[in-house]
Backbone bond lengths (Angstrom), bond angles and torsions (degrees), N, CA, C in turn:
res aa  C-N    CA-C-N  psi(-1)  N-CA   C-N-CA  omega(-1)  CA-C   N-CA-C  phi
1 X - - - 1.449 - - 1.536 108.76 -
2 X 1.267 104.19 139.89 1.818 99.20 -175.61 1.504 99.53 -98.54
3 X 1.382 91.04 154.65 1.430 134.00 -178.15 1.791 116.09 -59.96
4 X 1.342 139.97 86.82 1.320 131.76 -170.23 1.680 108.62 -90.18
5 X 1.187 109.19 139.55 1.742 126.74 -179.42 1.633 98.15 -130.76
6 X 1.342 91.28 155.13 1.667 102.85 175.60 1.756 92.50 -77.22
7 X 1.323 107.77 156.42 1.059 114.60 158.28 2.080 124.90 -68.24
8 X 1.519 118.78 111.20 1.345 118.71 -170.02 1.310 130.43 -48.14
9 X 1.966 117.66 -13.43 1.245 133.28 -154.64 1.465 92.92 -85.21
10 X 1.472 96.63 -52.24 2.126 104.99 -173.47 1.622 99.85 -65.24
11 X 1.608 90.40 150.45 1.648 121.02 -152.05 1.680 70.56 -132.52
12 X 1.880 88.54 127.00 1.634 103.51 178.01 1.597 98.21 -158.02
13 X 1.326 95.53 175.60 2.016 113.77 178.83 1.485 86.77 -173.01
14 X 1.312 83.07 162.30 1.651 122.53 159.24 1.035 112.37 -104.16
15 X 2.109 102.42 131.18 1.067 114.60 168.95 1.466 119.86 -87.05
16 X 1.111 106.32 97.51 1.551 105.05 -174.49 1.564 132.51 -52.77
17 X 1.298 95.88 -37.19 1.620 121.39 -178.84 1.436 103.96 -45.92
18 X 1.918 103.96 -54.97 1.333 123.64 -112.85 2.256 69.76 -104.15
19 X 0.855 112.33 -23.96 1.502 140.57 -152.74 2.043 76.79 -72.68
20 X 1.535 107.35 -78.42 1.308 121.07 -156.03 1.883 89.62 -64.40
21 X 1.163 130.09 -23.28 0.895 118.47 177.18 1.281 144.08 -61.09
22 X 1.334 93.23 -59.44 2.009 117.74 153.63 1.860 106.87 -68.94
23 X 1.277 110.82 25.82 1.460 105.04 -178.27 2.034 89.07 -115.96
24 X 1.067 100.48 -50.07 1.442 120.03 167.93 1.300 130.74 -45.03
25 X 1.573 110.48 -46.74 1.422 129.19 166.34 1.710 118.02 -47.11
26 X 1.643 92.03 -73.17 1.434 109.56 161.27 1.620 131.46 -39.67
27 X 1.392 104.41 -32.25 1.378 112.44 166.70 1.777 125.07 -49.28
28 X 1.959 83.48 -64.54 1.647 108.00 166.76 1.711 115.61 -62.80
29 X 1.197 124.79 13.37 0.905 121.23 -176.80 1.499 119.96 57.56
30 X 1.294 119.46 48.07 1.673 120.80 169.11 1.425 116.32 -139.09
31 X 1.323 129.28 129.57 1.566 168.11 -177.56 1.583 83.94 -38.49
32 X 1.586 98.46 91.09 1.910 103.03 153.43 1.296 102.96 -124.89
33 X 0.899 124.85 34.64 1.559 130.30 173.11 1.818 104.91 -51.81
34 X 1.100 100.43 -43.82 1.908 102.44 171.90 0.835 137.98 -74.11
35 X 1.639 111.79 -3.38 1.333 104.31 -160.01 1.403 107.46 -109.03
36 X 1.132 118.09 157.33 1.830 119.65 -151.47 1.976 99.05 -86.51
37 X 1.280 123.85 136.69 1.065 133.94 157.78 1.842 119.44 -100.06
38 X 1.426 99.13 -23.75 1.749 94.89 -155.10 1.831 76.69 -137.21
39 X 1.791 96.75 135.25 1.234 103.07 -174.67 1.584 104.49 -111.56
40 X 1.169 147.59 126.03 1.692 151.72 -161.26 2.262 83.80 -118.43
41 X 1.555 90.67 141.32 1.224 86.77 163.72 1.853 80.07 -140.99
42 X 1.386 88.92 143.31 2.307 102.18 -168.64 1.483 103.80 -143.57
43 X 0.940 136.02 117.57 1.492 146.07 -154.76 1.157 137.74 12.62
44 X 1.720 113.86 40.38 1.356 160.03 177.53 1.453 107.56 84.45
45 X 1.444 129.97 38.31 1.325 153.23 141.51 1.296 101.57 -66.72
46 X 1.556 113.98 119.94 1.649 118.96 143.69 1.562 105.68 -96.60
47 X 1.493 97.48 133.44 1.747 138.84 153.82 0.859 137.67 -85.32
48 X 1.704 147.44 110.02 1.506 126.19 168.86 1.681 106.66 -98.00
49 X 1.360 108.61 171.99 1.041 104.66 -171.30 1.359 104.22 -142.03
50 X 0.880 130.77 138.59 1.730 131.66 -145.34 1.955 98.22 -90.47
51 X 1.342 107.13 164.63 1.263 113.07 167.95 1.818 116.61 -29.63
52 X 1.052 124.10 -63.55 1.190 133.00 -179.25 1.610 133.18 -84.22
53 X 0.993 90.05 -21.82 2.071 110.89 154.56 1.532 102.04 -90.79
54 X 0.876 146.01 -11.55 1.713 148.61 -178.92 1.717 107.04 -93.80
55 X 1.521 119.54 -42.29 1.111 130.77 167.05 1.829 103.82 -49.88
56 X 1.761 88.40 -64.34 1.738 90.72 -148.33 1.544 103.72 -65.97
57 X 1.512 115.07 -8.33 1.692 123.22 -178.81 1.398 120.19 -64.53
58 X 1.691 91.31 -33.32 1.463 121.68 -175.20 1.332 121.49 -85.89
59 X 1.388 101.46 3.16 1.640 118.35 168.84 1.308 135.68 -121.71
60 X 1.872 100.34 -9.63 1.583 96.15 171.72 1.785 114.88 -98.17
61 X 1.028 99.45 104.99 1.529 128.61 175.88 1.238 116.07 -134.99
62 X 1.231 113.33 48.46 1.569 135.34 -139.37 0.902 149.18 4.54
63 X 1.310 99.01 101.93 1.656 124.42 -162.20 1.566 96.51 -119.43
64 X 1.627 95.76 145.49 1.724 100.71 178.15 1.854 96.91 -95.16
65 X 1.614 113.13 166.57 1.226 109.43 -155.00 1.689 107.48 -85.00
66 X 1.428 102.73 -6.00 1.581 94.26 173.29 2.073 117.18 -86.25
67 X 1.202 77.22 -32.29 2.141 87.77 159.24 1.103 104.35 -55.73
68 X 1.305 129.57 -60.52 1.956 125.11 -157.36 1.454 79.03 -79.94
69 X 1.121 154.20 -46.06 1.690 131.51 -154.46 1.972 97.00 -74.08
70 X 1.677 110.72 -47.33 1.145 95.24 -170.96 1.595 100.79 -67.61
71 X 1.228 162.49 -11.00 1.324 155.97 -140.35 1.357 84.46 -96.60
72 X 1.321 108.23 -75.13 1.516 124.69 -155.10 1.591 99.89 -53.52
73 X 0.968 128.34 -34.58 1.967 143.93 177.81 1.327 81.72 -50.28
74 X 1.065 134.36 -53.96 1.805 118.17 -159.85 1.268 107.85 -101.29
75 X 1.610 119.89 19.93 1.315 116.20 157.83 1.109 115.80 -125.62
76 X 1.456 144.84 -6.60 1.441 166.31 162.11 1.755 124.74 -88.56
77 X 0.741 114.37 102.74 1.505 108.25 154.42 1.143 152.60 -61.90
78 X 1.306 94.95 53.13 1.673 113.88 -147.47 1.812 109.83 -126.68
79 X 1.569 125.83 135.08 1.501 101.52 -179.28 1.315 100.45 -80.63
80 X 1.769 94.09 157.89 1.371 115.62 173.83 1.183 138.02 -6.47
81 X 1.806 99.57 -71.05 1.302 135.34 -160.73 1.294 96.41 -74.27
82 X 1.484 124.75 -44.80 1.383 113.86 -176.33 1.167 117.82 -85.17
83 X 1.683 131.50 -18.04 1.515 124.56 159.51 1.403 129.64 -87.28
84 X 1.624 110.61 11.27 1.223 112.88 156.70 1.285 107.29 -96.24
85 X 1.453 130.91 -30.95 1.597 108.35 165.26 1.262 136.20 -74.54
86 X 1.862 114.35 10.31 0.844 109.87 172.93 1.236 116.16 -103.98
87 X 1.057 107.28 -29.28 1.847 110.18 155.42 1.213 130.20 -48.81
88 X 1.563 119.43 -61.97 1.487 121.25 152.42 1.943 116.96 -24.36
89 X 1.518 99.13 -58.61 1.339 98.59 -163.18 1.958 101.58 -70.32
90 X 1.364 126.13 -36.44 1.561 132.49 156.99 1.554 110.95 -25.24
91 X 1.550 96.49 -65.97 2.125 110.06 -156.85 1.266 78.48 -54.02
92 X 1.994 138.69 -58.21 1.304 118.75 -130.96 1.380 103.72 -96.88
93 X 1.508 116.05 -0.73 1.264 110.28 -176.43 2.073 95.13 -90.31
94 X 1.180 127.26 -45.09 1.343 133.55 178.48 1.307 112.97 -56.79
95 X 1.443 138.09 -28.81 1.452 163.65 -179.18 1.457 85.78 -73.97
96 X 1.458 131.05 -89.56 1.166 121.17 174.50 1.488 124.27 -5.90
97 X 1.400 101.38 -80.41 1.794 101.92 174.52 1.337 147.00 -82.98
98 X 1.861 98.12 39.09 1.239 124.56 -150.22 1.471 128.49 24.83
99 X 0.977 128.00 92.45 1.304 132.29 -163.77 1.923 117.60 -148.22
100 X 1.986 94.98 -5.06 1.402 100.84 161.06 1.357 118.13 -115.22
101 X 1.159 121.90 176.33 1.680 114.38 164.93 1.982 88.14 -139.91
102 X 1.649 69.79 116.31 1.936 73.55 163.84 1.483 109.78 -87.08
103 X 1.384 107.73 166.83 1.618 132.28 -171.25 1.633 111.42 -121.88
């Protein structure tokens, strides 16, 4: 299985604030699924990247995709099956707009 890295060109941070915020929401039980934690800036495009695309961003430093699925499992409450397709469906949408470098 190959090895996934963010791509080195994109200029990013965590919004920490914005991070504890949608952590809070979710607590109270309300839909922040949209709201941006991790900010990508990519050929002077700004990106946010939601709670769970902000995680998995924060993990490819090369990681193969069954590592980032088990990682994220012990930070999500989520089944399997459905947070590995959402990862899958993430890598191939970010892969698209070059934004990984496989290993």
């Amino acid at each position: 299985m190959r090895n996934i890295r963010r791509n080195p060109d994109i200029i990013w941070r965590e919004e920490e604030e914005a991070r504890d915020e949608v952590l809070r929401a979710m607590a109270r039980g309300d839909d922040a699924s949209g709201d941006g934690t991790v900010l990508l800036v990519e050929s002077g495009m700004m990106h946010q990247l939601n709670l769970l695309g902000g995680e998995i961003w924060k993990l490819l430093d090369g990681i193969d995709e069954e590592r980032l699925v088990d990682t994220l499992a012990m930070i999500f409450d989520v089944d399997r099956d459905t947070l590995s397709r959402d990862v899958r469906d993430f890598l191939v949408d970010i892969d698209k707009r070059g934004w990984l470098v496989h290993e």
